[in-house]
PDB file of N, H, CA, C and O in Angstrom:
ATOM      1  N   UNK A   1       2.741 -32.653  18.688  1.00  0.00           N
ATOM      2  CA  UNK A   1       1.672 -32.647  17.708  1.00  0.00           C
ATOM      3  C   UNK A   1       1.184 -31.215  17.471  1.00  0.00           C
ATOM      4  O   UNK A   1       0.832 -30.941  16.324  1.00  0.00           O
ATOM      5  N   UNK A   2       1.115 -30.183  18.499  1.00  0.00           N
ATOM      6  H   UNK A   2       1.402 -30.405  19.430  1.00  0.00           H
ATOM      7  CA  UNK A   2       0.742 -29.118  18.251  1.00  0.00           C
ATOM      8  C   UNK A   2       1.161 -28.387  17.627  1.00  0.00           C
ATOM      9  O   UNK A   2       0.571 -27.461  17.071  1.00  0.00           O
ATOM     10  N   UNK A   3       2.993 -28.827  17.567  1.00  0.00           N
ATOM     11  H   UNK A   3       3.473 -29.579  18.019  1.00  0.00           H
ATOM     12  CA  UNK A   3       4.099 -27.830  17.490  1.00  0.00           C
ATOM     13  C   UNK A   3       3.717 -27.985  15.752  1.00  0.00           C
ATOM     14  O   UNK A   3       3.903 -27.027  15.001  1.00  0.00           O
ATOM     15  N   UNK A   4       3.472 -28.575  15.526  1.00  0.00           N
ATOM     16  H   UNK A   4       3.320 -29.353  16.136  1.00  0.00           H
ATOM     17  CA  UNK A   4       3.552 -29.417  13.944  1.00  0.00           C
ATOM     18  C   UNK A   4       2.545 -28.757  13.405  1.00  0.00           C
ATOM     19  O   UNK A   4       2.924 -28.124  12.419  1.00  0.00           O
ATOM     20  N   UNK A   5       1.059 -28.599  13.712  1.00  0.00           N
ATOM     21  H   UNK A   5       0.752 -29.113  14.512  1.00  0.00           H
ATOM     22  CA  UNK A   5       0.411 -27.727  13.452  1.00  0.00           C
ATOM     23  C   UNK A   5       0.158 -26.344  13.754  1.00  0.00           C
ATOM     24  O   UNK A   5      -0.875 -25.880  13.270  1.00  0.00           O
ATOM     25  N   UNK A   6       0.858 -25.608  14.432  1.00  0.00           N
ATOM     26  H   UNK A   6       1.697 -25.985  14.825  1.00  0.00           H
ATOM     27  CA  UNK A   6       1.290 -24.474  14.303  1.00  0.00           C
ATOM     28  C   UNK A   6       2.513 -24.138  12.732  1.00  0.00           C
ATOM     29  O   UNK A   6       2.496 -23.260  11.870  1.00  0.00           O
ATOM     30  N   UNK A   7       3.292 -25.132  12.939  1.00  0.00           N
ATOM     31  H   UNK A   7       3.306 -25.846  13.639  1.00  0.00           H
ATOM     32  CA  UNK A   7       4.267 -24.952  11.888  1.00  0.00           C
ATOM     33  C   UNK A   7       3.697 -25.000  10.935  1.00  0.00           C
ATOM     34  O   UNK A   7       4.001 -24.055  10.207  1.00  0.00           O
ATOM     35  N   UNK A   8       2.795 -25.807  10.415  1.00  0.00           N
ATOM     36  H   UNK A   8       2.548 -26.574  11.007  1.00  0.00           H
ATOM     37  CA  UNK A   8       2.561 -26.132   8.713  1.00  0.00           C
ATOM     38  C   UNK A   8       1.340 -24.947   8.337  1.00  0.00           C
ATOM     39  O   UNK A   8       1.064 -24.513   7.219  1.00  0.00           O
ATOM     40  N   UNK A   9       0.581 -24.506   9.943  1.00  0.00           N
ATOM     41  H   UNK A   9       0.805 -24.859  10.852  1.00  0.00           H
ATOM     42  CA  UNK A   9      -0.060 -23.111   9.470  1.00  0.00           C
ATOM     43  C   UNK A   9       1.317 -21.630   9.237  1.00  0.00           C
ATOM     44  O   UNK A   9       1.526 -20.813   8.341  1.00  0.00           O
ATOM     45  N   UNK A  10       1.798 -21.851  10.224  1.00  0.00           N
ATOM     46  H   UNK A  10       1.628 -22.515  10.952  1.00  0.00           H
ATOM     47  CA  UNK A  10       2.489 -20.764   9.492  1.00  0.00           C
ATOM     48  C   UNK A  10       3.553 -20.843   8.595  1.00  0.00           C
ATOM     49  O   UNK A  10       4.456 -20.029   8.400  1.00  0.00           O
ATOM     50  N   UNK A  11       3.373 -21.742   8.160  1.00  0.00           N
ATOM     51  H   UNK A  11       2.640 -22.404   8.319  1.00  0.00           H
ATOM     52  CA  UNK A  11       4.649 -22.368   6.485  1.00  0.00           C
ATOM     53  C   UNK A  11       3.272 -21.339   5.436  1.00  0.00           C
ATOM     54  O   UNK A  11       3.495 -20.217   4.981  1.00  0.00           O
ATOM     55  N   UNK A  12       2.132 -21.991   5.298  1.00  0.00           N
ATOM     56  H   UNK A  12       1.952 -22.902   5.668  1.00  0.00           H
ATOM     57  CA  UNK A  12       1.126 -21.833   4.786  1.00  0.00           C
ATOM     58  C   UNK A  12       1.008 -20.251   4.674  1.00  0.00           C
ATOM     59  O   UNK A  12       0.910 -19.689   3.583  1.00  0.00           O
ATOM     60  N   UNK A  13       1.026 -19.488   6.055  1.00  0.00           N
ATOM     61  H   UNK A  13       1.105 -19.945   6.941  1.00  0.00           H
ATOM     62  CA  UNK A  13       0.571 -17.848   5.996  1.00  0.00           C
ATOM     63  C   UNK A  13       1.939 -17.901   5.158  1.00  0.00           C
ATOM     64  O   UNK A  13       1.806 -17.941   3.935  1.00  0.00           O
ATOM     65  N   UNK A  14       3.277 -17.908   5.700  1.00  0.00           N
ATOM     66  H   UNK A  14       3.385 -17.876   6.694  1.00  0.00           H
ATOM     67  CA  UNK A  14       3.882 -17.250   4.653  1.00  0.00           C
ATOM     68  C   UNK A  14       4.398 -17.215   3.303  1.00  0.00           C
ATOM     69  O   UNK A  14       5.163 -16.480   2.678  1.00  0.00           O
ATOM     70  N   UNK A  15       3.468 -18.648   2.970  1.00  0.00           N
ATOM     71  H   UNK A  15       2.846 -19.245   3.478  1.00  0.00           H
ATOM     72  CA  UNK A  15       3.540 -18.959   1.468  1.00  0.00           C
ATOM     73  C   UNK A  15       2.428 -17.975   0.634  1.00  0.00           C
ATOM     74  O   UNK A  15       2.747 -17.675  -0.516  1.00  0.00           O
ATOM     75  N   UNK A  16       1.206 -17.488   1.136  1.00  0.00           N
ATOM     76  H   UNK A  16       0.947 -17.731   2.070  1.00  0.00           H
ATOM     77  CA  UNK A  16       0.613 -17.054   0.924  1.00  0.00           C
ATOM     78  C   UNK A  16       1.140 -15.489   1.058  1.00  0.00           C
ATOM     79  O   UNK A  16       0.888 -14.791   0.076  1.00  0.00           O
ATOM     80  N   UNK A  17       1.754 -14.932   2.019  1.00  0.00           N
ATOM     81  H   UNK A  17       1.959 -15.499   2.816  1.00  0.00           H
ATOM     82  CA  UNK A  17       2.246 -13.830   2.392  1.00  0.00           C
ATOM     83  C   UNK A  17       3.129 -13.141   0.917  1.00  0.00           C
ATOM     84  O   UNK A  17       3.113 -12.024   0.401  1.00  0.00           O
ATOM     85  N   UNK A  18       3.842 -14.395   0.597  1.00  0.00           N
ATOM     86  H   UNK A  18       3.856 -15.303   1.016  1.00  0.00           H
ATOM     87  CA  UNK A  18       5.237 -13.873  -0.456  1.00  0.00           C
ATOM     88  C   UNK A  18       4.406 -14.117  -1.710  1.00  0.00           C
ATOM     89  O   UNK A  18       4.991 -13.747  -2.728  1.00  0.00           O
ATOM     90  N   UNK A  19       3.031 -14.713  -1.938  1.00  0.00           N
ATOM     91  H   UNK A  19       2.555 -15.014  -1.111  1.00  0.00           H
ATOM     92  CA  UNK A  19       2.386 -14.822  -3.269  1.00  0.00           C
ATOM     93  C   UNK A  19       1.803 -13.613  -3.304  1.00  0.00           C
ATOM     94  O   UNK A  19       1.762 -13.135  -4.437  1.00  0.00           O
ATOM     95  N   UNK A  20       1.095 -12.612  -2.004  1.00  0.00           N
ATOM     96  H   UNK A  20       1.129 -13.001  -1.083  1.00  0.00           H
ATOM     97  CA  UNK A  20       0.655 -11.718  -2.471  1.00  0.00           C
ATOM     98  C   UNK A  20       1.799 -10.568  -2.486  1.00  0.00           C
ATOM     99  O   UNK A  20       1.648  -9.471  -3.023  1.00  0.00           O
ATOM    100  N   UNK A  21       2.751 -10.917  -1.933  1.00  0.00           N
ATOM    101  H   UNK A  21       2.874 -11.808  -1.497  1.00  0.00           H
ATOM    102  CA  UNK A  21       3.721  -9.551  -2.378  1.00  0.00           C
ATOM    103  C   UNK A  21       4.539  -9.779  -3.662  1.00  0.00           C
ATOM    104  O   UNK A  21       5.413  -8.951  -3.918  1.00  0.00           O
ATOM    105  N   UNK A  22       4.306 -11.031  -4.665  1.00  0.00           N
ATOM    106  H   UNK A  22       3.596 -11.704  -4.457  1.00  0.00           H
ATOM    107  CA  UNK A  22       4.604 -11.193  -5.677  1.00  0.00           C
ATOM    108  C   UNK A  22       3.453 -10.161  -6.522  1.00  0.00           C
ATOM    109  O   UNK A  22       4.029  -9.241  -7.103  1.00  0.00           O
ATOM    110  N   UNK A  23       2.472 -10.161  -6.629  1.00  0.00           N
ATOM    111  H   UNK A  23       2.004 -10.909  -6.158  1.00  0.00           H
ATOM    112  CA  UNK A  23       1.288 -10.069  -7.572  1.00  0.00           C
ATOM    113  C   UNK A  23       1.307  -8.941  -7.291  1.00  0.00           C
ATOM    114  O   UNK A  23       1.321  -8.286  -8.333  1.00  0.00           O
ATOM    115  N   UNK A  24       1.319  -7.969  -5.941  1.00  0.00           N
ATOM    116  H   UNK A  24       1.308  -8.501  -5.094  1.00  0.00           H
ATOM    117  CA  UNK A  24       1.301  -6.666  -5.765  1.00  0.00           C
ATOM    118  C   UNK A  24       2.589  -5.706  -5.960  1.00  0.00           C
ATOM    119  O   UNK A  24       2.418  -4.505  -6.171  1.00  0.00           O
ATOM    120  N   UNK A  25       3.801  -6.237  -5.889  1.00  0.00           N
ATOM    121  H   UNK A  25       3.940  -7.212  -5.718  1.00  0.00           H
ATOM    122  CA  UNK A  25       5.247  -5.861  -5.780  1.00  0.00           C
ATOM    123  C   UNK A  25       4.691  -4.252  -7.716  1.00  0.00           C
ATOM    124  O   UNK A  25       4.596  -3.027  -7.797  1.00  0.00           O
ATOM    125  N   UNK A  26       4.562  -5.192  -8.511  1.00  0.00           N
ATOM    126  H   UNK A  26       4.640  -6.187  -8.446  1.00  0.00           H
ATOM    127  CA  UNK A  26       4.854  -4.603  -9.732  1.00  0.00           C
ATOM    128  C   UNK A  26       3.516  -3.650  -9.831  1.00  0.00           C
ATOM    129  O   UNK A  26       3.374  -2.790 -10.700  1.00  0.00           O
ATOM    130  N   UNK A  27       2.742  -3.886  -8.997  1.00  0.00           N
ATOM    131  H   UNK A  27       2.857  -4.585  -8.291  1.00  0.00           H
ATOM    132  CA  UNK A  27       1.194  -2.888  -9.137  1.00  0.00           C
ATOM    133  C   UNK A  27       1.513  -1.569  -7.938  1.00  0.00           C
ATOM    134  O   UNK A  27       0.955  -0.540  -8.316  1.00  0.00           O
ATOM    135  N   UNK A  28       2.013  -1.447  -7.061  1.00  0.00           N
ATOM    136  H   UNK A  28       2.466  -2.283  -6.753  1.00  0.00           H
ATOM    137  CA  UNK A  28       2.788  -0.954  -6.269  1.00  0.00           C
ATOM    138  C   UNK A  28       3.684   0.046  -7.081  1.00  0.00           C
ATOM    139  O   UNK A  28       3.423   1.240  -7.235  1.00  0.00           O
ATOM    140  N   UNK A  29       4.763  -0.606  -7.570  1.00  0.00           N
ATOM    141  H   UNK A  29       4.974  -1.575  -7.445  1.00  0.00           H
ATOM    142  CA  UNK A  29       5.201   0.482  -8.429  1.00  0.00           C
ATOM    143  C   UNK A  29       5.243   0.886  -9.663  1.00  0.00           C
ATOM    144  O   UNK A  29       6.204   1.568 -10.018  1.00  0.00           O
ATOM    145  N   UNK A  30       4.333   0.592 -10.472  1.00  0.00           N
ATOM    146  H   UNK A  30       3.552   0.038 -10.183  1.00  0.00           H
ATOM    147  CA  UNK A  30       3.544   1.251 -11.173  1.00  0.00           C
ATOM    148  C   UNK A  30       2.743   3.041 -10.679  1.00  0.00           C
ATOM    149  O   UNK A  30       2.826   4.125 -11.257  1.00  0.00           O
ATOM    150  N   UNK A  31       2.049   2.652  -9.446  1.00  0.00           N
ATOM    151  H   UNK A  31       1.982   1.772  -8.976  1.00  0.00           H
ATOM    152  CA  UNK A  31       1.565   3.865  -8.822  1.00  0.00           C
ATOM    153  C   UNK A  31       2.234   4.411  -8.389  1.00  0.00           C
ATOM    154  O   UNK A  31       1.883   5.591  -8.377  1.00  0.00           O
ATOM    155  N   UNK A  32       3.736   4.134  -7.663  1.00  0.00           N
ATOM    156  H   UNK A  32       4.021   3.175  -7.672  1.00  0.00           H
ATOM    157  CA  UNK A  32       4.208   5.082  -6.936  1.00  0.00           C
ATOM    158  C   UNK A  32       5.020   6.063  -8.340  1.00  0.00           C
ATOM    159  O   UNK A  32       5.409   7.207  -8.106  1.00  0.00           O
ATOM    160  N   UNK A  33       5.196   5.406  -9.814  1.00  0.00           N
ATOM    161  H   UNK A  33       4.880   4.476 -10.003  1.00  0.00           H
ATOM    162  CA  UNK A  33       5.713   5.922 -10.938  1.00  0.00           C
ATOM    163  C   UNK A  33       4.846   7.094 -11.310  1.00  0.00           C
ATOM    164  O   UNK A  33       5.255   8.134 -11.826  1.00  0.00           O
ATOM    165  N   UNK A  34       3.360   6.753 -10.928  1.00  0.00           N
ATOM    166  H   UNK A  34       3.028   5.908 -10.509  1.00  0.00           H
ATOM    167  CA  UNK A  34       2.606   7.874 -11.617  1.00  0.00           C
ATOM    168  C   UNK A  34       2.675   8.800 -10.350  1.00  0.00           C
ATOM    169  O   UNK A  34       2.984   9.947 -10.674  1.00  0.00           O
ATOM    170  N   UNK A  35       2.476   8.636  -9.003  1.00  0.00           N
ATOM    171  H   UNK A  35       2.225   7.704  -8.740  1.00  0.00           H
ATOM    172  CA  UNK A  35       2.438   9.358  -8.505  1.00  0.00           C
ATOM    173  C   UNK A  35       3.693  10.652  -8.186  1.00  0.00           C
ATOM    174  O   UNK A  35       3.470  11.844  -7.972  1.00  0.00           O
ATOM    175  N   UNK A  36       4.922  10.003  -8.236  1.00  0.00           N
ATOM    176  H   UNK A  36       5.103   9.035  -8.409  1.00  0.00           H
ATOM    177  CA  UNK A  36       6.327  10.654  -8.593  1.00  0.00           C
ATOM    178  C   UNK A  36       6.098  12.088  -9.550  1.00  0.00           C
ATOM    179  O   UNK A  36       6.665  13.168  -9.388  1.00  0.00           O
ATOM    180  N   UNK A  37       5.375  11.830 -10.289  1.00  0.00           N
ATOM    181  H   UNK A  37       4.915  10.953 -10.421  1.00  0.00           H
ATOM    182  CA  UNK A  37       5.132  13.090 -11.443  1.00  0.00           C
ATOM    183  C   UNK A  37       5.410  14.513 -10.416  1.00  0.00           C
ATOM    184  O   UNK A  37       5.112  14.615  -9.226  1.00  0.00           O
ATOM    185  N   UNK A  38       5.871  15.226 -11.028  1.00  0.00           N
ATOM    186  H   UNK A  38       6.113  15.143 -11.995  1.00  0.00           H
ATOM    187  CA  UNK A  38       5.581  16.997 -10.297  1.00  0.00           C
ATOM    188  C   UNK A  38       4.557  17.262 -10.070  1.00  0.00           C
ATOM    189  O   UNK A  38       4.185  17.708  -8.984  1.00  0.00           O
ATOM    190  N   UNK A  39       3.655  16.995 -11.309  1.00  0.00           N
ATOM    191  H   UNK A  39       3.957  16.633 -12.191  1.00  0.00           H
ATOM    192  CA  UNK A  39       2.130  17.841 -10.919  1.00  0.00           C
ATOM    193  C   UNK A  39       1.440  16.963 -10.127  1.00  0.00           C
ATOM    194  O   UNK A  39       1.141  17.473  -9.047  1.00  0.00           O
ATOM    195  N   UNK A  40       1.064  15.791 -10.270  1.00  0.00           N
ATOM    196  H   UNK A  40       1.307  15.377 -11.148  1.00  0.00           H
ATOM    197  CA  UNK A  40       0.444  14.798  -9.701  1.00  0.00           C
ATOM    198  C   UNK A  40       0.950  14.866  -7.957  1.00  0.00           C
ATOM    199  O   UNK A  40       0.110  14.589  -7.101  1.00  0.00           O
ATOM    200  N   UNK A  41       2.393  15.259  -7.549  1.00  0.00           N
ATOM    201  H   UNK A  41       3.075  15.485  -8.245  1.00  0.00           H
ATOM    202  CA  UNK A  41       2.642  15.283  -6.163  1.00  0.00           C
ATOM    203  C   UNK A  41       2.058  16.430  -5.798  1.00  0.00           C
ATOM    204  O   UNK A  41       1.263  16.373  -4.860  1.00  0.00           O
ATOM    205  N   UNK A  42       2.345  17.872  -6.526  1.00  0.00           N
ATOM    206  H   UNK A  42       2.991  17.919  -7.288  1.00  0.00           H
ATOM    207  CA  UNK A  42       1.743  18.787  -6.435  1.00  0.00           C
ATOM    208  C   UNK A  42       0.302  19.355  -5.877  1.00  0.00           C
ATOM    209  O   UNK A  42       0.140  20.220  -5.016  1.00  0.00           O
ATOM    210  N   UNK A  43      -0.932  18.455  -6.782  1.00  0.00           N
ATOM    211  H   UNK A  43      -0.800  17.752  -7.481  1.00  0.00           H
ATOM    212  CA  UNK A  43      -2.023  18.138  -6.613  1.00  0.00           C
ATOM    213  C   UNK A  43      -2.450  17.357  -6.002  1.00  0.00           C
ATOM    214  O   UNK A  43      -3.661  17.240  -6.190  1.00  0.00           O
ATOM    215  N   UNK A  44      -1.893  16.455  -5.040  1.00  0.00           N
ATOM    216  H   UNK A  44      -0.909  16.550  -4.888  1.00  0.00           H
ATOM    217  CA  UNK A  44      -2.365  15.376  -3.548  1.00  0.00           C
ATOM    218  C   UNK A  44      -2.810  16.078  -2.694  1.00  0.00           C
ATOM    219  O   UNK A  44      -3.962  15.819  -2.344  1.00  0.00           O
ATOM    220  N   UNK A  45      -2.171  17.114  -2.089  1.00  0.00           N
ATOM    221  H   UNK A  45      -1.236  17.324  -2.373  1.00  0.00           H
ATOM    222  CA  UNK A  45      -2.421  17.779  -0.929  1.00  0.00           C
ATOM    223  C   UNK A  45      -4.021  18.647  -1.057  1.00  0.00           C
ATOM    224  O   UNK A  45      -4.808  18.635  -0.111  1.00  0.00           O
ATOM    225  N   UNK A  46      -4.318  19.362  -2.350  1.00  0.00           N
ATOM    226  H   UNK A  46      -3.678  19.372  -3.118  1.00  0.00           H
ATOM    227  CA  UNK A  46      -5.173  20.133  -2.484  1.00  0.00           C
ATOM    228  C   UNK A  46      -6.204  19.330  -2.826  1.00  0.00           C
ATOM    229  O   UNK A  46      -7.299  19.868  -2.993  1.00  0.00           O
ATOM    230  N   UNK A  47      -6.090  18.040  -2.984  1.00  0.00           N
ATOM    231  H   UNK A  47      -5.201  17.602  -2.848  1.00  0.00           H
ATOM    232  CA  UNK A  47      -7.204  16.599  -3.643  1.00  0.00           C
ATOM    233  C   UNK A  47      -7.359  16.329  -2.213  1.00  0.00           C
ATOM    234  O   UNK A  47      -8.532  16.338  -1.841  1.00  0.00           O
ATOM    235  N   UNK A  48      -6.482  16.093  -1.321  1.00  0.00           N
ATOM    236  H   UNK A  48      -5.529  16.086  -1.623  1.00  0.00           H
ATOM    237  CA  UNK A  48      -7.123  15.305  -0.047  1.00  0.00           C
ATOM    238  C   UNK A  48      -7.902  16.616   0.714  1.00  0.00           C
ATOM    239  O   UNK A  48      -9.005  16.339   1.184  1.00  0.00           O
ATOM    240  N   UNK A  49      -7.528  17.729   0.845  1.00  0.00           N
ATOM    241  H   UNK A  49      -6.632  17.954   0.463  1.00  0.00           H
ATOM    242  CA  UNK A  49      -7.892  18.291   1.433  1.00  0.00           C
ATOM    243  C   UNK A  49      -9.763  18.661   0.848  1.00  0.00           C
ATOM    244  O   UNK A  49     -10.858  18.763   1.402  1.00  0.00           O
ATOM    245  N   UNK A  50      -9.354  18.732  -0.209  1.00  0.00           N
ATOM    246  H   UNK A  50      -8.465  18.649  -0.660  1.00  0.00           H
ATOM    247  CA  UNK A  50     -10.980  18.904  -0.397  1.00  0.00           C
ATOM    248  C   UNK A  50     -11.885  17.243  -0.681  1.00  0.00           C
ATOM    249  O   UNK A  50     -13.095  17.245  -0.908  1.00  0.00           O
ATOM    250  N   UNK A  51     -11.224  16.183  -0.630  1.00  0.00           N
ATOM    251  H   UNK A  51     -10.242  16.181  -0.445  1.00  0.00           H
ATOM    252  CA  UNK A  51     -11.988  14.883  -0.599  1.00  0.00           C
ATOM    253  C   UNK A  51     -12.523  14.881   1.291  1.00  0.00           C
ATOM    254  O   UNK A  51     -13.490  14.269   1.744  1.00  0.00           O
ATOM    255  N   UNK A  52     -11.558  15.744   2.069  1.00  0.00           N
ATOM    256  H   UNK A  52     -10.772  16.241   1.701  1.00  0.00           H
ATOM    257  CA  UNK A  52     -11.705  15.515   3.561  1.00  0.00           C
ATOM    258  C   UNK A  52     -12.656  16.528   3.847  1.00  0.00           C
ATOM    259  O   UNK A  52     -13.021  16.473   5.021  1.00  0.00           O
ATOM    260  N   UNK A  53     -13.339  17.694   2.994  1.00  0.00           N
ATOM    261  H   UNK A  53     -13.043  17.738   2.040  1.00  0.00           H
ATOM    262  CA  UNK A  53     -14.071  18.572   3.327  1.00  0.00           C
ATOM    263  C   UNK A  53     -13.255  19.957   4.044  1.00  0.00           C
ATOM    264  O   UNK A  53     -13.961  20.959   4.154  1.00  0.00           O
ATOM    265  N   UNK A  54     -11.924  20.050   4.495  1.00  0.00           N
ATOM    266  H   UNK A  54     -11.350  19.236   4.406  1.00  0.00           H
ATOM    267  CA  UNK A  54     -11.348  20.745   5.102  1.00  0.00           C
ATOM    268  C   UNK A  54     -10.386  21.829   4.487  1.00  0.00           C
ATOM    269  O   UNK A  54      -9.320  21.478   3.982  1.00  0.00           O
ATOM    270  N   UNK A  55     -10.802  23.256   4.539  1.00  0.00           N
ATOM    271  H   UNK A  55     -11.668  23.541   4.949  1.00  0.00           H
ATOM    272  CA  UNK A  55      -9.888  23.839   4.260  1.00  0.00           C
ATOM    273  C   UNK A  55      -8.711  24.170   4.499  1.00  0.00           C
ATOM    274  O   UNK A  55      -8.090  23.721   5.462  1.00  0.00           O
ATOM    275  N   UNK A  56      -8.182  25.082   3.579  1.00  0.00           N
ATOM    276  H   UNK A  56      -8.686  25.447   2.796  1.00  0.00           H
ATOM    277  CA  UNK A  56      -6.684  25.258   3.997  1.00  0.00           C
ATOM    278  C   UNK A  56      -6.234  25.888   5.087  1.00  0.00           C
ATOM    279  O   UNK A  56      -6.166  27.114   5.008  1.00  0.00           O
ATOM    280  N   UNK A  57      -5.986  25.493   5.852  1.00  0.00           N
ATOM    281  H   UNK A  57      -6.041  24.497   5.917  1.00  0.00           H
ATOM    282  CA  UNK A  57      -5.369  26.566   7.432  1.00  0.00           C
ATOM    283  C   UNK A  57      -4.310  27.467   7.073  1.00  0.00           C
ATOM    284  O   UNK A  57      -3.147  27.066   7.117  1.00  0.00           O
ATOM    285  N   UNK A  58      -4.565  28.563   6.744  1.00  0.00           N
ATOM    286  H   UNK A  58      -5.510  28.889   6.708  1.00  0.00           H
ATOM    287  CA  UNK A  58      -3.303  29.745   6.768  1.00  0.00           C
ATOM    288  C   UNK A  58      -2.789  30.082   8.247  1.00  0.00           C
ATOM    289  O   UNK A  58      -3.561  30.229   9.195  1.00  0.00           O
ATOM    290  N   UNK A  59      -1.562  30.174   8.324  1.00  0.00           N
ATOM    291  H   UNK A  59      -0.935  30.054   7.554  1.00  0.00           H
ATOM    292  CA  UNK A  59      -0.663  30.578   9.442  1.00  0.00           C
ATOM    293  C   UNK A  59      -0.439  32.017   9.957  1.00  0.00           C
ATOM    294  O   UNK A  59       0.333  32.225  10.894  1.00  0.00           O
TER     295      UNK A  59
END
């Protein structure tokens, strides 16, 4: 009896699991399209660094 309800919960998580990687799959790469850009990769590093408050460490 237990075994049965363990099973039909996790039938359940991974029905739910593959619905949200349906709905997110195409929103996902969408962003990783914009982020791909030259300038846009370019400009991450100098965006996080000043969203983190931290300057640039020269070597």
């Amino acid at each position: 009896m237990e075994i049965e309800r363990l099973t039909a919960q996790l039938n359940q998580h991974g029905f739910e699991l593959e619905h949200t990687a349906a709905e997110l799959g195409p929103r996902v790469e969408r962003i990783m399209a914009f982020l791909e850009q030259p300038l846009i990769g370019a400009t991450l590093p100098w965006l996080l660094r000043r969203l983190l408050s931290r300057p640039y460490r020269r070597r």
